[in-house]
N, C-alpha and C positions, 0 to 999 in steps of 0.2 A: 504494500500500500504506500502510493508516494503521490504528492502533489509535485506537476507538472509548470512550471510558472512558463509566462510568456519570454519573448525578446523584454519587451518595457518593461515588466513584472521583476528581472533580472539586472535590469539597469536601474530600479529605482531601491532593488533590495541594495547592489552597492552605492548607490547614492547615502542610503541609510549605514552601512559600513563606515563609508567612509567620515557622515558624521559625528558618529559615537567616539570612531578613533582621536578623533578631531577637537571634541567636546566635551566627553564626559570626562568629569574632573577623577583622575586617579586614585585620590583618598575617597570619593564614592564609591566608587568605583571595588576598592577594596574592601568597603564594610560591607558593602551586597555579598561579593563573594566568600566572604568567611563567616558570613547570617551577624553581624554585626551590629549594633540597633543601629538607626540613624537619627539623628536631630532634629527638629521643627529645621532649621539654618537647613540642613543639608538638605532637606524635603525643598524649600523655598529655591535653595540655588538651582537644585536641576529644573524644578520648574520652571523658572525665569528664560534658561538657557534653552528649553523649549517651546516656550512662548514669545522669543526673539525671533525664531527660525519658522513660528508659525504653527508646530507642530504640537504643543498642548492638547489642543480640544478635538483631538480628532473624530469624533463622532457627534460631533454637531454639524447642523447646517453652514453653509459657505458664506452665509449672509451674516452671521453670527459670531465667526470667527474661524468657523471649521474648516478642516484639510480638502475636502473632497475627494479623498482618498477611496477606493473601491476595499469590498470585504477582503479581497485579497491582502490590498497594500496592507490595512489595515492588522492583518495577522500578521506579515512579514515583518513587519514596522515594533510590532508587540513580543515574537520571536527573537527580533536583534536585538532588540533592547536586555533582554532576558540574557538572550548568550554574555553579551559586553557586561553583565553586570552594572545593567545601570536599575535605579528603583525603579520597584512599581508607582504607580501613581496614586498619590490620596484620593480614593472615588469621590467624597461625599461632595464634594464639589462641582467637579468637574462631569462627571461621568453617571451624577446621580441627582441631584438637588436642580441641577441646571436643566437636563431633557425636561425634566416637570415644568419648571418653568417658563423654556420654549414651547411646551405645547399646552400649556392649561394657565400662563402666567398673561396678566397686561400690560401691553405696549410700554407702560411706566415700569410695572418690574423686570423685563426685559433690559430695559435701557438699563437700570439700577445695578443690578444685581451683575449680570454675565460679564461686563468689562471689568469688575473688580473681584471677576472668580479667573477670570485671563491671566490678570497680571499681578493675582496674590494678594491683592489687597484684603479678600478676605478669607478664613479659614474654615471651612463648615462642619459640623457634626451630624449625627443625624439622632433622631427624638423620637423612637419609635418605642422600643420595649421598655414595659417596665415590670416591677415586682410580680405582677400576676399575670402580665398579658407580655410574652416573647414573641412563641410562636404562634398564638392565636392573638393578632394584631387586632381583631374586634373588640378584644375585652379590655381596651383604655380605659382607663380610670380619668388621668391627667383631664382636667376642666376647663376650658373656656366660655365666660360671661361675657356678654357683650352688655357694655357700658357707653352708649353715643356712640363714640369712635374710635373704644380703644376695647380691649377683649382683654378679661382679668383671666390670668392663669393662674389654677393651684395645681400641684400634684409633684411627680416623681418620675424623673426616667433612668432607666438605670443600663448597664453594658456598652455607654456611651463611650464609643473610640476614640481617642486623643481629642477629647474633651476640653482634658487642662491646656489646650493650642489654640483653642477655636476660638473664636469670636465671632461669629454666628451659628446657629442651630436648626434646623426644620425639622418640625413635632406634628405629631397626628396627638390632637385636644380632641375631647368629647363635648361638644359645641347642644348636643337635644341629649340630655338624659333620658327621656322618655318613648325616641323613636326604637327602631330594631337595630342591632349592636353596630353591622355596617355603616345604617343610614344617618345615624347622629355623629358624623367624625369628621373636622373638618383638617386642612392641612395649614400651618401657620409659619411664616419666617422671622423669628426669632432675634434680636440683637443679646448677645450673652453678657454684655455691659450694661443690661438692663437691670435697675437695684431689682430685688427679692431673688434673684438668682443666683447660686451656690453649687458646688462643682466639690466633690470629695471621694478622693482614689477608691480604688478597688485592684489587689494588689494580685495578681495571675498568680496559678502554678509555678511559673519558671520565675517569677520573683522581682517581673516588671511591673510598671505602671504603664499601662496600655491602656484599660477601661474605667470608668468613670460613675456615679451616681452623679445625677443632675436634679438639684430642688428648684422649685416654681411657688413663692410666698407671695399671691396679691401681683404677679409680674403684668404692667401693662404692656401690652401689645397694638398698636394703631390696626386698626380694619383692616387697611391698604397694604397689610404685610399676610392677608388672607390670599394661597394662593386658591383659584378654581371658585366653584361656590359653596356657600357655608352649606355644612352636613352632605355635602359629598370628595372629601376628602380621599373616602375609600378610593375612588377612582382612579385620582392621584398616587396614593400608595400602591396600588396592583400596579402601576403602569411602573413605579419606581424600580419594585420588586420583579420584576420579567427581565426587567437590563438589567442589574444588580448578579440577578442570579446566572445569566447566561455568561455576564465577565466573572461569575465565582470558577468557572471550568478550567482556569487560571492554565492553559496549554502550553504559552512560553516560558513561566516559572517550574511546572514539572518537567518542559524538556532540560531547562538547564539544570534542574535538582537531579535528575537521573543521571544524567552526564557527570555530574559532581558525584555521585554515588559510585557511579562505575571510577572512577577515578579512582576516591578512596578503595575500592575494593580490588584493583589493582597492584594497591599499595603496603595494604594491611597482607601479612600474613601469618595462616594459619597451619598449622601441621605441617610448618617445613614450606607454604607454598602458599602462593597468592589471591588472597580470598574468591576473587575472580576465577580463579579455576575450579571452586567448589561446583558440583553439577547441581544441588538443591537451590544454592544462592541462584544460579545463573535461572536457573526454571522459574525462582520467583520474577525474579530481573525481569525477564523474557514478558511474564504473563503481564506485569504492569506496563511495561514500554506497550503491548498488544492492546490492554484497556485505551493507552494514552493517542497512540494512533485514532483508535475508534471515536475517542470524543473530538480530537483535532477534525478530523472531516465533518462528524455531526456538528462542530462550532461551526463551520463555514459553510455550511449545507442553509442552517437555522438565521447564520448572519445575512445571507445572501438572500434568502426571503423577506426579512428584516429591510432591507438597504430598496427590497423591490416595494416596499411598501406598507407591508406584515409587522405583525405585533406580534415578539416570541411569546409561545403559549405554555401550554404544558409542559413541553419538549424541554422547556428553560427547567425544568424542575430534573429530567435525567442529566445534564450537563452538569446542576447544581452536586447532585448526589456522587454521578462517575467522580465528578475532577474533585472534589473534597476526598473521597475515596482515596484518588489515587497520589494525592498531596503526603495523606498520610502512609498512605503504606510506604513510600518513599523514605520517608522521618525514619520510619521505624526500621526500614533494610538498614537506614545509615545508623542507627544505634545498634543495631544488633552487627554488623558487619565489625564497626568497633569494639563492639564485646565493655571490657571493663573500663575501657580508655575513653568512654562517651560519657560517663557518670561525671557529675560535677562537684569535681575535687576543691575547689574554691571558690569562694564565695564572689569575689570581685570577677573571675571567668565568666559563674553562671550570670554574674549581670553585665555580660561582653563589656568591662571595660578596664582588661588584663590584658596592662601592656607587655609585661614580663614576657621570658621564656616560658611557651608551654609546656603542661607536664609532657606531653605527646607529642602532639602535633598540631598547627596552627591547625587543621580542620578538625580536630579535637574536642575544640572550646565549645560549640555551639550545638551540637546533634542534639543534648541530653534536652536543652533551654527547647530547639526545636519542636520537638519530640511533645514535648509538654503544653507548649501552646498550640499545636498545627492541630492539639483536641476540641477545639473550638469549630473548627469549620466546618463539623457536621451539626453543629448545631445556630450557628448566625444565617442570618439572609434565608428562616425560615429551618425549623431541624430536618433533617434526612428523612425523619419519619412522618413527618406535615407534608415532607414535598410527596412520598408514597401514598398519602394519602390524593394527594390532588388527582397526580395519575392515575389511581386503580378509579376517580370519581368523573374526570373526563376525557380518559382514553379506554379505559374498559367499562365504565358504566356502570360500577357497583357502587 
């Protein structure tokens, strides 16, 4: 199974080549490839340096800022990026919070909002789950009153991703207590400078600050930061959640995580001889690169109906499950291929910022941290077992 690219399709992957080489700064460059945390600073610089060259928003419209790049360019684009070690992209902004507002926002939030998600000026989160409602996004509690022209929030959101960064938020509020769970929800744009709001860690398995509780005390909100119409929200959010989930399938980061695996396993050896030569390790190897192939063409199959016009559907929900799937089993070939030398012998390591000699090996420091957070991705952006249910509910009918 292999994708064929064209003449152009060839000429604009090395165009892409050659500006990674060109651009992406080294010391990024490096923390990606050794799973490294990286910075708000370091998240901003590679941005900027992609939003000079145009390339930011690639899946917006052309009128907007967007690349006009085909599904293809688009995955080759996401692929090299992957290979060269440069970051993924903060979604909540660019690649989440913004489609909505291209297509359910007003001419005034439009103008507002997308040139200062272009050029950094602002940093988004997103306001979806909280204490009792993750993956059943119906059961918000969080409150909005409308007062003349400003909408009083109270409540709670919680698993809010770099949170402590942000300075804007977009929340699904329960706007009609009284209609049916969907029809009372509206969707709100948030300033996080805004007094009665409160932001306080929530500290991961591996022993970072990544997620967030978010409180709402009496927070006013002006109307005009309503995006769609009030109590249909929902709308908004499924639209959110369909592109959310089809980029969770994450195809360029497990091509280069497997690549990086195979490496380490080359390297390590076991009984005299190079884990890589093990015939069990190789057959696990084998069955994930075979998953990963399978969802790379269903991504392009799904993007390319997408691009014709299409809203990903269901479909978004097996991309969601495979590539989460295969994120992890990846993690975990690379802890167990490691064996004892993945475990996190120090504490300043498991919080990658062990500049010393490692005890191992520099691809040492990070598997066990990996390992540990990569348990998350069956359950955000909807759990594995929500999206099973969609499918058995609009592809088989049960």
């Amino acid at each position: 199974m292999k994708i064929r690219f064209s003449d152009e399709e060839l000429a604009f992957r090395d165009e892409v080549r050659a500006f990674l080489k060109a651009e992406l700064p080294d010391d990024i460059a490096a923390k990606v490839r050794l799973g490294k945390k990286l910075s708000k600073e370091d998240h901003q610089r590679w941005q900027a340096i992609l939003n000079r060259r145009g390339w930011y928003a690639a899946n917006w419209p052309v009128e907007y800022g967007g690349t006009g790049w085909s599904v293809v360019e688009k995955h080759i684009f996401e692929e090299e990026c992957a290979a060269h070690g440069a970051p993924r992209l903060i979604s909540f902004g660019v690649n989440m919070v913004a489609p909505v507002i291209i297509k359910f926002g007003t001419p005034q939030q439009k103008a507002y909002y997308l040139p200062r998600i272009l050029d950094g000026t602002d940093w988004w989160c997103q306001g979806y789950s909280e204490p009792g409602a993750g993956s059943d996004l119906a059961a918000v509690k969080t409150r909005a009153v409308r007062e003349r022209d400003h909408y009083i929030v109270n409540g709670q959101k919680t698993w809010t991703t770099l949170g402590q960064h942000a300075n804007r938020i977009f929340c699904l509020v329960r706007t009609d207590p009284e209609a049916k769970p969907q029809a009372g929800i509206s969707f709100l744009l948030i300033d996080m400078d805004t007094p009665g709001i409160s932001v306080q860690p929530i500290i991961t398995l591996d022993g970072a600050h990544e997620v967030n509780e978010v409180f709402f005390d009496n927070v006013r909100v002006p109307v005009e930061n309503l995006v769609g119409k009030e109590n249909d929200g929902w709308t908004c959010a499924k639209y959110l959640l369909t592109h959310e989930r089809t980029g969770q399938a994450g195809v360029g980061i497990s091509k280069a995580a497997l690549a990086h695996l195979k490496a380490i396993a080359s390297r390590e050896v076991i009984d005299g001889r190079p884990a890589l030569e093990d015939p069990l390790l190789r057959q696990r190897i084998a069955e994930v690169e075979m998953r990963l192939m399978a969802v790379e063409m269903s991504t392009l199959r799904i993007l390319a109906r997408a691009q014709a016009g299409g809203v990903p559907g269901a479909e978004s929900s097996i991309l969601k499950i495979t590539g989460s799937e295969i994120r992890q089993a990846i993690s975990d070939l690379a802890r167990r291929v490691l064996g004892p030398h993945a475990l996190p012998f120090l504490a300043d390591e498991m919080a990658l910022e062990h500049d010393g000699e490692p005890l191992h090996a520099d691809y040492s420091v990070t598997p066990a941290a990996h390992y540990f957070n990569l348990r998350k991705l069956s359950i955000y952006g909807g759990s594995n077992e929500i999206q099973k249910n969609i499918l058995a509910k609009a592809q088989l009918g049960l």
